[in-house]
VOBA-1610 file (N, C-alpha, C; in pm, whole numbers, padded with zeros to 5 digits, always signed):
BEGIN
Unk+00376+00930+01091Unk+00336+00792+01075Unk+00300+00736+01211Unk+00218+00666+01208Unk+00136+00566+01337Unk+00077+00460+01289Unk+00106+00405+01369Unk+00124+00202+01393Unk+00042+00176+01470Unk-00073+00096+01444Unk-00128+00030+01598Unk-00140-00129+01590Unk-00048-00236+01642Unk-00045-00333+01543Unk-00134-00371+01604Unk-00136-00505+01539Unk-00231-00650+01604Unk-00266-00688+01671Unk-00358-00666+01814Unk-00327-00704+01975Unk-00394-00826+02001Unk-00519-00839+01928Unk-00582-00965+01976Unk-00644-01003+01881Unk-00730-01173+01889Unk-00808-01232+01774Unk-00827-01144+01677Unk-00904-01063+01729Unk-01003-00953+01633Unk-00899-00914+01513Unk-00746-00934+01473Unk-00664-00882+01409Unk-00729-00755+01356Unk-00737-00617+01467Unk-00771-00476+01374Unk-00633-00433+01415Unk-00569-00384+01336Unk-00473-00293+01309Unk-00440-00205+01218Unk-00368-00092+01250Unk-00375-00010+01109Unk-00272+00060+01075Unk-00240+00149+01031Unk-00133+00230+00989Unk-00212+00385+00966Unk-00197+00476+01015Unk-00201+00631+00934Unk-00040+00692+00922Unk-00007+00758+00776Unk+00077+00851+00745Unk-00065+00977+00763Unk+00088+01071+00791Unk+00055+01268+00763Unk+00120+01330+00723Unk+00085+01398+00653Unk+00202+01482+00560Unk+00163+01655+00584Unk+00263+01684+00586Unk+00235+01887+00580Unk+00151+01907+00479Unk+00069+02006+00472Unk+00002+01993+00344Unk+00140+02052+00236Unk+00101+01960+00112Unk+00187+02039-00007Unk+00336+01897-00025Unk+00284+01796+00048Unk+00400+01747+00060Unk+00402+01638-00080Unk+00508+01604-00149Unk+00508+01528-00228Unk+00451+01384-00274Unk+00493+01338-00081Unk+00427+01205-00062Unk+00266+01165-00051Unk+00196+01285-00028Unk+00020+01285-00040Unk+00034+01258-00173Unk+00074+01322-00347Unk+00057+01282-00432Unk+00116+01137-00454Unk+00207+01089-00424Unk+00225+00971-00436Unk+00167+00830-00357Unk+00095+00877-00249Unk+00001+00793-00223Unk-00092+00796-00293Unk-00166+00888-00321Unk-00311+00846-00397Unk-00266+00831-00521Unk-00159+00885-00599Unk-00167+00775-00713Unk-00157+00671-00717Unk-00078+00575-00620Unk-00063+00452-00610Unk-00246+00405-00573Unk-00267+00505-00484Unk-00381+00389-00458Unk-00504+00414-00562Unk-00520+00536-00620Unk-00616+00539-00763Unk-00532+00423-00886Unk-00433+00405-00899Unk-00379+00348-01007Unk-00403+00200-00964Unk-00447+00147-00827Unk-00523+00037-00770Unk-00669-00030-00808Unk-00754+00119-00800Unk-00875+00113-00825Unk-00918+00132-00979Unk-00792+00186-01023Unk-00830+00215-01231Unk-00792+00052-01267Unk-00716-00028-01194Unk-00596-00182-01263Unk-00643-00241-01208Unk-00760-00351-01150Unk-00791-00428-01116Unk-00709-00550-01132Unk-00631-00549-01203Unk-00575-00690-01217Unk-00461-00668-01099Unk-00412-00528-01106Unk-00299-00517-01027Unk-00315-00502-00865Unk-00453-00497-00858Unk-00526-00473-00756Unk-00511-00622-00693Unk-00572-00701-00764Unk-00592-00781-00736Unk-00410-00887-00705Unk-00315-00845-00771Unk-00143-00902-00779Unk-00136-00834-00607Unk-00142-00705-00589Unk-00120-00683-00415Unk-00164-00764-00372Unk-00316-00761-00365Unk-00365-00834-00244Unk-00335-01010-00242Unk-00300-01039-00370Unk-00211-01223-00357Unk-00127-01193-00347Unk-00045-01070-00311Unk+00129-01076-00235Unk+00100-01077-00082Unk-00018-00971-00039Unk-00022-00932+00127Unk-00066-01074+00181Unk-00172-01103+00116Unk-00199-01235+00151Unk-00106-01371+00155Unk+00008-01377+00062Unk+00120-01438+00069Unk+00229-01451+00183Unk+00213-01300+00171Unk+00322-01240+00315Unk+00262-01293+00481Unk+00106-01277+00485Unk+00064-01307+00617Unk+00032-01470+00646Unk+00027-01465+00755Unk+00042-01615+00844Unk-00100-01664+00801Unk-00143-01791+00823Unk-00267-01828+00826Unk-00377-01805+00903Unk-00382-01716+01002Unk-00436-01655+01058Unk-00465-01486+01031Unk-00392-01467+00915Unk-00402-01322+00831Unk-00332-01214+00909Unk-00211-01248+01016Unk-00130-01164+01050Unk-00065-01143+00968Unk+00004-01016+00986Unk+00086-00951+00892Unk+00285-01004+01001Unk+00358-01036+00967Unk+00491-01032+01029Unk+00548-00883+01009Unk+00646-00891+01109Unk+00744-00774+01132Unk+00771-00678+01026Unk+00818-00784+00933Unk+00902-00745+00786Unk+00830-00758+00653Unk+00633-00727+00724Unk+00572-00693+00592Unk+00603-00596+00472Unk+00652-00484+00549Unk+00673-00323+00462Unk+00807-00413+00413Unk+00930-00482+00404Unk+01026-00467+00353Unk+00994-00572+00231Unk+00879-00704+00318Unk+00845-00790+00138Unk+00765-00764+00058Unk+00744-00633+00123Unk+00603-00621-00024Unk+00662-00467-00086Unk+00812-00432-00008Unk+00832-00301-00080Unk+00900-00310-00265Unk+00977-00395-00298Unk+00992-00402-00449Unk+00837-00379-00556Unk+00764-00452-00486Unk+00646-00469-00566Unk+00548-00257-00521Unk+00529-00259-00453Unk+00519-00133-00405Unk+00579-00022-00492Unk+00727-00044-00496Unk+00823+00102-00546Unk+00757+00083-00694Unk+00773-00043-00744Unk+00742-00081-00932Unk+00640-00011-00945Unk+00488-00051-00928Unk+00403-00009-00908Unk+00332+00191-00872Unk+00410+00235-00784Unk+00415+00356-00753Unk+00482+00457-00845Unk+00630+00420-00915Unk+00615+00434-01039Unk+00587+00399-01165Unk+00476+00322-01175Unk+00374+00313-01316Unk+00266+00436-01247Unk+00256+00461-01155Unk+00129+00494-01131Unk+00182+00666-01113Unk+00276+00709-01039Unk+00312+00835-01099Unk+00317+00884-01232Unk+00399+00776-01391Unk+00382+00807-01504Unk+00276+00810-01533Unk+00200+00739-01513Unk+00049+00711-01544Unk-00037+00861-01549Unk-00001+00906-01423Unk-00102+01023-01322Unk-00030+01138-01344Unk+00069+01132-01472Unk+00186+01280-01499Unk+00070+01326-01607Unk+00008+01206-01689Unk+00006+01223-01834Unk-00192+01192-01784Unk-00215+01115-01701Unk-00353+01116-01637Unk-00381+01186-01552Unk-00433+01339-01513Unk-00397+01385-01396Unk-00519+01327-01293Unk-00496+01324-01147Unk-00625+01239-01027Unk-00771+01303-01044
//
């Protein structure tokens, strides 16, 4: 995992995970994030939480990953059941 946060106006920052190949967590990212792009509605429930979570200036705070993780875990499993019985 790598972090490059926020440094100036421009707010670019980002996040990359890596995984060994074969690792469990590659499938559970892209189901979460295909089960994003199939649910538009739910697509759309993240992005009015991230947007909730950040400042008016569209920073993200410290303790983004811990308020948006309930909604995250729920989500990640609908989208694993989903992608058992839907395969990617």
């Amino acid at each position: 995992y790598f972090s490059k946060k926020v440094t100036s106006d421009r707010l670019i920052g980002y996040h990359v995970h890596a995984y060994e190949q074969g690792s469990s967590h590659i499938q559970r990212h892209l189901a979460f994030r295909e089960f994003l792009n199939r649910h538009p509605a739910v697509a759309r429930e993240y992005s009015d939480l991230k947007r909730s979570i950040a400042d008016a200036s569209g920073r993200l705070p410290d303790d983004y990953p811990v308020r948006k993780s309930a909604f995250v875990e729920r989500v990640e499993q609908q989208a694993m059941t989903y992608f058992a019985q839907t395969p990617l």
